[in-house]
N, C-alpha and C positions, 0 to 999 in steps of 0.2 A: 240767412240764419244768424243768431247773435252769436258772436265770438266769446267762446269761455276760455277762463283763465288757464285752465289745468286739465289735461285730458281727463273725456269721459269715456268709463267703458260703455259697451254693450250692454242689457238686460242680461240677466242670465239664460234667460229661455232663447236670447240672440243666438247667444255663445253653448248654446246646447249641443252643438256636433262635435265642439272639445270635451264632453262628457259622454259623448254617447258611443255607439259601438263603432269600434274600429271598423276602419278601411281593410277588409280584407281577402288576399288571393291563396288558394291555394295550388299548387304547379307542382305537375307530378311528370318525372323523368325517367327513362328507360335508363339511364346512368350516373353515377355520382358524379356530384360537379368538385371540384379541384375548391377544398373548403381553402387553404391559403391563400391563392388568388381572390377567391372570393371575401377574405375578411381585408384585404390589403384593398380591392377595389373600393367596400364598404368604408375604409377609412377615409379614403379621397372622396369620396361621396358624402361622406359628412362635414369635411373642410370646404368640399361647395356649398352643400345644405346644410349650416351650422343649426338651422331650428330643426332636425332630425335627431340633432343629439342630443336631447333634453329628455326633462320629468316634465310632466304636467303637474302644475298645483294652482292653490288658488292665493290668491294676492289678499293683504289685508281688506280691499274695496269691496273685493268680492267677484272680484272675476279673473276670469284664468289667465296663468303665466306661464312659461318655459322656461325652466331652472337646467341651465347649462353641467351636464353629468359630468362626474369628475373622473371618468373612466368611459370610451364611447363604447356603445353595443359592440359584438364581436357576433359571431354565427352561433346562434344555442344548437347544438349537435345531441340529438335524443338517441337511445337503445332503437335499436332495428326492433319492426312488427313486420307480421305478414298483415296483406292485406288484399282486398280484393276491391280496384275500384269498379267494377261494375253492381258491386252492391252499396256503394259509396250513398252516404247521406250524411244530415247538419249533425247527427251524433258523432262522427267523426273527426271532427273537425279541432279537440281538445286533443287529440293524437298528435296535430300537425302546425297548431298555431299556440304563441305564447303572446299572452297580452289578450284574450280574447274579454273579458274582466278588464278593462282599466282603473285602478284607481291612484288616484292623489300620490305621487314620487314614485311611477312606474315610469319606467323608459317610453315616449311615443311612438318608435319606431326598434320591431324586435326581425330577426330574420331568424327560421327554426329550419333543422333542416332535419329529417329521419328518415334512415333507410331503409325499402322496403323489398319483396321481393322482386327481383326484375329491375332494380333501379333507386332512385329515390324521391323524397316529396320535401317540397318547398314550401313552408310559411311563410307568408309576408303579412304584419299587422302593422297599421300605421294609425293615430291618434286623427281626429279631425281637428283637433285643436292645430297640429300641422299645416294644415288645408285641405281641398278637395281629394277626389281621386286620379284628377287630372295631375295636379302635385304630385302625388305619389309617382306616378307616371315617368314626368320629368326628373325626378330622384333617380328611378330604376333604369331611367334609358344610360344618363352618367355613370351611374352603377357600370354597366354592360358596356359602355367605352371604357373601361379604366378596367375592368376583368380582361377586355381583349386586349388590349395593351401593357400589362403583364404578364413574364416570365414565365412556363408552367414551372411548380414546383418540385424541388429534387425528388420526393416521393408520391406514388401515385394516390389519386384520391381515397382509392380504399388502404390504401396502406396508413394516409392521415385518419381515416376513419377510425380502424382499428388501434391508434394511439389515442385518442379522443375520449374512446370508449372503456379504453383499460385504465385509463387515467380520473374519468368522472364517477361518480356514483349518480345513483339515476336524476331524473329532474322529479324533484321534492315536487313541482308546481302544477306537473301534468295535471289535469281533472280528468277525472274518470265520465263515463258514461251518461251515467245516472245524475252527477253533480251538473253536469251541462243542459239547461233548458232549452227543447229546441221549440221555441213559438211556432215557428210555422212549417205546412208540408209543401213538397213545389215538385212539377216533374218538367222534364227538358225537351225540347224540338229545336231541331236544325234547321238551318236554312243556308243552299248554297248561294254562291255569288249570282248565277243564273239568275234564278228567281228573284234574290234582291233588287237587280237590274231592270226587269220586266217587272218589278212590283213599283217602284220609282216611277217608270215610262208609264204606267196604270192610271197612277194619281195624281198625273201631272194634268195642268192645264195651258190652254195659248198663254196666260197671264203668271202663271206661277209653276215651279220644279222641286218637289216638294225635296230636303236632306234625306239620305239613307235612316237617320234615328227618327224624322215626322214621320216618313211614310211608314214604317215597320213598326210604330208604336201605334198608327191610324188603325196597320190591318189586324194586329193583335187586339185592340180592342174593338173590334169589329164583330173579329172571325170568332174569338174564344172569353172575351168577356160575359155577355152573356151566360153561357158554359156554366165558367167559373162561378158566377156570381150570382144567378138566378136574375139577371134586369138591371146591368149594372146604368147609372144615368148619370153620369160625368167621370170625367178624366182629372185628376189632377197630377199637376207636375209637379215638382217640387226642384226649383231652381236655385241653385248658388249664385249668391251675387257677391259683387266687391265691393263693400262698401269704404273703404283704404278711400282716403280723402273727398269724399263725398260730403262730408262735415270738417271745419274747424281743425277740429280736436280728436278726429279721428285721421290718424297718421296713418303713412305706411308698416311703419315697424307696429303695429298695431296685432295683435295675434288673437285669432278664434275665429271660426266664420259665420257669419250672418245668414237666410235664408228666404226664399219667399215661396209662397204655394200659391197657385195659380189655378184655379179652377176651371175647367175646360166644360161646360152642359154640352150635352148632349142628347136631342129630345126625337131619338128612334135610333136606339142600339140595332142596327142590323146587320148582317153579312154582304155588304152590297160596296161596289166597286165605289158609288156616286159617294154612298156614306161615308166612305173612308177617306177620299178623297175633299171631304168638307172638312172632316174632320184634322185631315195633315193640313190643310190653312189655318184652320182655326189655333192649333197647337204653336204651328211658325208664328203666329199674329201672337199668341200669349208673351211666349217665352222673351220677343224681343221689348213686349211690355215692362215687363216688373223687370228686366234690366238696364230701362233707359234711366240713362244718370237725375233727369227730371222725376221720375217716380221715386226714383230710391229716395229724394230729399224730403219731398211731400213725405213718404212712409216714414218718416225719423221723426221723434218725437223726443223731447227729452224730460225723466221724467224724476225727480231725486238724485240728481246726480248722475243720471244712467242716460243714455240713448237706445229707447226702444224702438225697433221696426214696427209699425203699425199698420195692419191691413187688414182690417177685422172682415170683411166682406171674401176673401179667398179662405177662410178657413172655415165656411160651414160644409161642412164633407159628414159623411157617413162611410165607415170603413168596413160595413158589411157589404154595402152597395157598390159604390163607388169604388174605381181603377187609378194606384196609382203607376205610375212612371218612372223608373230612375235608372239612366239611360248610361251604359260602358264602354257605348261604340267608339268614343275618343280614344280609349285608351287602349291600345291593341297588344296587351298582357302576353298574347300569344307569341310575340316575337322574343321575348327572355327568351336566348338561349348562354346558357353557363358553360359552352364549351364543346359541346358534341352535339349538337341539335337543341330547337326550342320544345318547351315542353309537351308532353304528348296528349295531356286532357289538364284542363282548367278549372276550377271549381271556386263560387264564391260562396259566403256567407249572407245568406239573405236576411237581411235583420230590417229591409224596409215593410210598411205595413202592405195590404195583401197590394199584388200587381205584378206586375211583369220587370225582372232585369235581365237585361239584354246583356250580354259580352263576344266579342269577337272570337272567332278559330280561324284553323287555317284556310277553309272553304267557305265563310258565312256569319253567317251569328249563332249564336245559343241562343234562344228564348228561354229562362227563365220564369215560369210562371207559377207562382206562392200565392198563396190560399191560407184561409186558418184551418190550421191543424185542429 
């Protein structure tokens, strides 16, 4: 590629996961976590991860930056609600997360914490302009070495609580109900380790063993695509890639992240062991496509000044028809624990178009499976 003088950014449509909807978990606990520990962890956690303690904005070029806060996040501690999480849905979600709205000199990284009955619930919203979710991950595993390696504090967590609470007036930012759009509907299924196991050993062959996330995405679009979708006829993935020195002029210290979509055909959606089974090769063979360092450069384009990912041929999709993928199993969420046990149900934000997201628990995964509302 020819050598440019002066770094070029990303397209904007590259850099579109710095715009778009937070990375987020919500973690609901049978007990208050120890918010002093927890905001003195948070601070060491952002002197490892200095880009956690930024605003997002945009650079005169036109693309996104991380403007270093001049004060880092601390824990936003909301008024107690009762609540009941088994009637728990995406309306609730303006109760328990701050940042869900990002815009232009918002903090990328907020942690909410409110107490509810029986315990209490955890926000975690992270900007993608940050990076992935696997990022996040590695931010929150330090987090949770630096909270156990802390002191407890002289007062107990409900006693910080109740100063917290006498001392703030409410949060002005909350969104109400009604203010929060929830695009899509989605209902949940377990799955224990067992079956994981014996679903892997299923779709294996003399020649190949398929990962826990191929296989469990093969038999999801298998078993309940269909279903879902009335004949669904491909899979797509939607893959993070790195593009950090890849080009020139795209550096490390380079901030936003790029993407690729990968389309997976599939020409006889059925419930069938053989099916699913073709189909966890077909998905391994994708994914380690659009991230070999050779693809990524052929898809670079540069175009006004910009470096755009070009792939025109993975984005004919239909999102009534077609399943996508966006896979949590890396990230095993479930192990946050703030002091007295990990949390006791997990909840995300599904804000990808319709398809299945998967996350970890203590026994299995969640299947996640969202539909248009």
């Amino acid at each position: 590629m020819i050598r440019q003088s002066a770094p070029i950014p990303l397209s904007a449509y590259d850099q579109s996961f710095g715009l778009a909807p937070s990375v987020i978990r919500v973690l609901s606990y049978r007990y208050v976590p120890d918010i002093e520990r927890f905001n003195f962890a948070l601070s060491r956690a952002f002197e490892r991860f200095p880009q956690f303690a930024t605003a997002l904005a945009r650079s005169q070029r036109g693309s996104s930056e991380l403007l270093s806060l001049q004060s880092p996040q601390r824990l936003i501690v909301r008024p107690p609600v009762i609540w009941d999480p088994d009637s728990d849905t995406a309306n609730h979600l303006p109760l328990f997360v701050t940042g869900l709205d990002l815009a232009p000199g918002d903090p990328v990284f907020t942690a909410t914490l409110t107490p509810v009955n029986g315990g209490a619930v955890i926000g975690l919203s992270m900007s993608h302009a940050v990076g992935d979710g696997y990022s996040f991950y590695l931010f929150m595993s330090y987090l949770l070495e630096q909270f156990a390696a802390a002191p407890p504090s002289r007062l107990s967590p409900e006693q910080q609580l109740d100063q917290i609470i006498q001392s703030n007036t409410p949060d002005s930012q909350v969104a109400s109900k009604q203010e929060f759009r929830v695009k899509r509907a989605f209902s949940v299924i377990a799955f224990g380790r067992e079956f994981l196991e014996s679903l892997r050993a299923e779709l294996a062959t003399d020649q190949f063993m398929p990962t826990l996330n191929e296989a469990l995405t093969a038999f999801l679009f298998h078993r309940y695509g269909p279903t879902l979708l009335g004949g669904a006829t491909a899979l797509r993935l939607r893959v993070p890639v790195n593009v950090r020195n890849v080009h020139p002029n795209i550096t490390s210290t380079f901030i936003g992240n790029a993407f690729l979509e990968s389309i997976v055909p599939v020409a006889d959606v059925i419930d069938s062991p053989s099916a699913a089974r073709d189909t966890a090769k077909r998905i391994h063979v994708a994914v380690n496509s659009v991230r070999n360092p050779n693809y990524l450069s052929s898809a670079l384009n540069i175009r006004d000044g910009r470096i755009e990912l070009s792939a025109p041929d993975t984005y004919i999709f239909n999102n009534r028809t077609d399943v996508v993928s966006t896979n949590y199993a890396r990230m095993p969420v479930h192990t946050i624990d703030l002091g007295n046990g990990p949390p006791v149900r997990i909840f995300c934000a599904l804000t990808a178009p319709t398809g299945f997201v998967l996350v970890p628990t203590f026994d299995g995964i969640e299947a996640h499976m969202c539909h248009l509302a």
